[in-house]
C-alpha positions in Angstrom: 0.0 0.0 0.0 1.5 3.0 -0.9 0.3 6.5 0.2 1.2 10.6 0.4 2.9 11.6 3.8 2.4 15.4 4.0 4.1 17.5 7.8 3.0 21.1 8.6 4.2 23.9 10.6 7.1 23.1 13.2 7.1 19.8 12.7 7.9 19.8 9.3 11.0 22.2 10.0 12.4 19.8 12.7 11.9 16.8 10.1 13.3 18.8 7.3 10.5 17.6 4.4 7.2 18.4 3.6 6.5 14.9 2.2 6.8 12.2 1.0 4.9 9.1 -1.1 5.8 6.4 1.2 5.3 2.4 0.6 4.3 1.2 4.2 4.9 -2.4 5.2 2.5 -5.1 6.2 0.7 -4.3 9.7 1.0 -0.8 8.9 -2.9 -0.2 8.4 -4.3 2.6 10.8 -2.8 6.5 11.8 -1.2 5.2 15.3 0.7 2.4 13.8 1.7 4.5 10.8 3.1 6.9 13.9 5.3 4.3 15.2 6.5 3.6 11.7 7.7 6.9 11.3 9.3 7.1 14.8 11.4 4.0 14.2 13.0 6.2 11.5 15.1 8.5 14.5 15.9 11.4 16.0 13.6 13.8 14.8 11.0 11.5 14.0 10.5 10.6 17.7 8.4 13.7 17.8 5.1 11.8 15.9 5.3 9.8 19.0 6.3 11.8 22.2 3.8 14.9 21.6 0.2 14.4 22.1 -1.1 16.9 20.7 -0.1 16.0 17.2 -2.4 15.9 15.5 -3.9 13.8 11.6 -6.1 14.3 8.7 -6.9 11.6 6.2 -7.9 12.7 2.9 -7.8 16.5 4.6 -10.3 15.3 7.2 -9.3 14.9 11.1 -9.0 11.9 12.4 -8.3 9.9 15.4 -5.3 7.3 15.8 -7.5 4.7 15.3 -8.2 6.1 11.7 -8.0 3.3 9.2 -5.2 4.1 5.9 -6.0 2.6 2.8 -3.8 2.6 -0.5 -3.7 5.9 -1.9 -4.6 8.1 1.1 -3.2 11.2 2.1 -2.0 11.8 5.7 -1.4 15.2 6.8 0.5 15.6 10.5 1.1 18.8 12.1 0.9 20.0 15.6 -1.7 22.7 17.1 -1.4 25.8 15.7 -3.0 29.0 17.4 -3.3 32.8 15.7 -4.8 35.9 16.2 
């Protein structure tokens, strides 16, 4: 299954992309496990992890961890963003 990995705001400045299309290995099926994935990769990474207030869209709507991927979809990840 292959999908479109897109990072907002501060997160995608500590990571150092914007995105990516990213094949995703068997057992990778939902947003928390896709997490993990991308936390195994190091260092920076650790962050889609460690913050809880992270949070996902799937196909630019917001989701829960438990949200299910399917080949094709686009996750988004950023972290709360206030403005005035």
């Amino acid at each position: 299954m292959t999908i479109q990995l897109l990072y907002f705001a501060s997160l995608r400045e500590a990571l150092g992309v914007s995105g990516e299309e990213l094949t995703l290995p068997a057992g990778v099926a939902d947003v928390a496990t896709l997490r993990k994935h991308l936390a195994a990769r190091g260092d920076a990474w650790r962050a889609l992890t460690q913050s809880q207030s992270l949070r996902a869209a799937l196909n630019q709507r917001m989701v829960g961890p438990e949200a299910a991927i399917a080949d094709g979809d686009e996750v988004a990840f950023f972290p709360p963003v206030t403005g005035g």
